[in-house]
N, C-alpha and C positions, 0 to 999 in steps of 0.2 A: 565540399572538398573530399576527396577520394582518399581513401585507406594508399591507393599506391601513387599521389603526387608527387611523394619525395622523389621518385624514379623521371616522371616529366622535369622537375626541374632540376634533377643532374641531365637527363640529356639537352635541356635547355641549353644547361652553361658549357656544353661538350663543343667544340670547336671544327671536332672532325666527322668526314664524311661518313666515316665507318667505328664506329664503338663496340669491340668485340671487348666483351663480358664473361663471366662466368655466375651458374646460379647460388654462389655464393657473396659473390659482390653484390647482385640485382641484393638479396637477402640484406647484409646491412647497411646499403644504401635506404632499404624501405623498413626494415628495423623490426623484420618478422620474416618466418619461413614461410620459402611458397607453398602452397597443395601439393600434395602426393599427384596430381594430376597433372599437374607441370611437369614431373618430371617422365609420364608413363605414357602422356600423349601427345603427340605432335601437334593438333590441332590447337591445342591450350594458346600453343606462337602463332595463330594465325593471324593474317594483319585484317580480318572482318572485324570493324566495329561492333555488330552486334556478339562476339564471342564470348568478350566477359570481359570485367571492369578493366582490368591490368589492360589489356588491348587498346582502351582509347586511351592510359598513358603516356603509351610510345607515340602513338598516333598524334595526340595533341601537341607534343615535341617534335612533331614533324620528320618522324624516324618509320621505318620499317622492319620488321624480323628477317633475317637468310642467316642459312648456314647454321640453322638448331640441330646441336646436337644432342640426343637424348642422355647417350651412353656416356659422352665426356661431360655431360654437363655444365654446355656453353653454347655461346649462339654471336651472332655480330646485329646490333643497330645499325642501319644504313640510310641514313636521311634521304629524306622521299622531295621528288622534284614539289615544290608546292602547286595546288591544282586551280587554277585561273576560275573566279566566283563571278558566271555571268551577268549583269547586270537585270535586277527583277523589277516591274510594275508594281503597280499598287498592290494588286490583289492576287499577283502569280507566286506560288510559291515554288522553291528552286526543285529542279527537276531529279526526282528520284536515282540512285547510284547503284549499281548490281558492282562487285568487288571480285575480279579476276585478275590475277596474275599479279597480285598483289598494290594493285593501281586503281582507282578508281574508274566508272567510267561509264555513260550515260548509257541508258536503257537505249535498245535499240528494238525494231519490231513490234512483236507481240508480246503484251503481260506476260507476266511469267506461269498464270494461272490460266492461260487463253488454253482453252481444250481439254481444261482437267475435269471436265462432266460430259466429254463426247462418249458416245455410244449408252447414254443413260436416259434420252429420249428416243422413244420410235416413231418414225412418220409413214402413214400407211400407203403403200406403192397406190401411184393418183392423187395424190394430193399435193395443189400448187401452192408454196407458203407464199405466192409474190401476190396471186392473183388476189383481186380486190374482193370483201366481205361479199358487199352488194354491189347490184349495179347501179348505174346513174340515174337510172328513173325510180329506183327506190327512195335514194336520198337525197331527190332534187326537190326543192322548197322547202327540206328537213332544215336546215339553218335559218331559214328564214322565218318558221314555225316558233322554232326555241327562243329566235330574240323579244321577237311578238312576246311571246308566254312573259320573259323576260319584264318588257317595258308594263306588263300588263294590257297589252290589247288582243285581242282575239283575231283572226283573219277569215 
């Protein structure tokens, strides 16, 4: 149980679509003052689950942050459409989520990490990375060799 559940389950029992707050209410609804960081940076309301604890309470209440204001010291909860949980196999686990625009929403393309060691390998002008090691008459009988070796008989 989270230091900030009391906050999930007021917004649980909240009715409306929209719960504008201020960070004195969030305060003694959770019965302690927030960080100095809440108040100095925007990012603190982002609705990315991995940002920090307070974030997956809103989120587990099925709410989103808009309309933070630093300088008034208020923001509105806006309940988040809920996001349809595809059905998984035995051994599939559900499909990774990248969090733009405050919404969830399936990886698309390339990892996120595809090309972050391009230009860290050099290939020397003439050289074909497709073209095969050896050729066919190198390796022709080679499998046939290994399984022999394999079974123990010699050829």
């Amino acid at each position: 149980m989270s230091k900030y559940s009391p906050l999930t389950h007021h917004l649980q029992t909240c009715p409306q679509a929209e719960v504008p707050m201020n960070f004195a209410e969030i305060e003694a609804i959770l019965g302690f003052a927030l960080p100095p960081s809440s108040r100095q940076h925007r990012g603190w309301w982002s609705n990315n689950p991995v940002n920090n604890v307070m974030t997956k309470a809103w989120l587990a209440a099925g709410y989103t942050t808009r309309a933070v204001d630093l300088a008034g010291g208020h923001l509105v909860f806006a309940k988040s459409a809920p996001t349809p949980k595809p059905p998984m196999g035995f051994s599939e686990s559900p499909a990774p989520l990248m969090w733009a625009d405050h919404a969830p929403k399936g990886l698309l393309g390339d990892h996120p990490l595809f090309g972050c060691m391009a230009g860290t390998v050099r290939i020397e002008p003439g050289i074909d990375l497709t073209a095969p090691l050896f050729a066919d008459s190198e390796v022709e009988g080679w499998m046939d060799q290994k399984a022999a070796h394999l079974r123990g008989a010699a050829l």
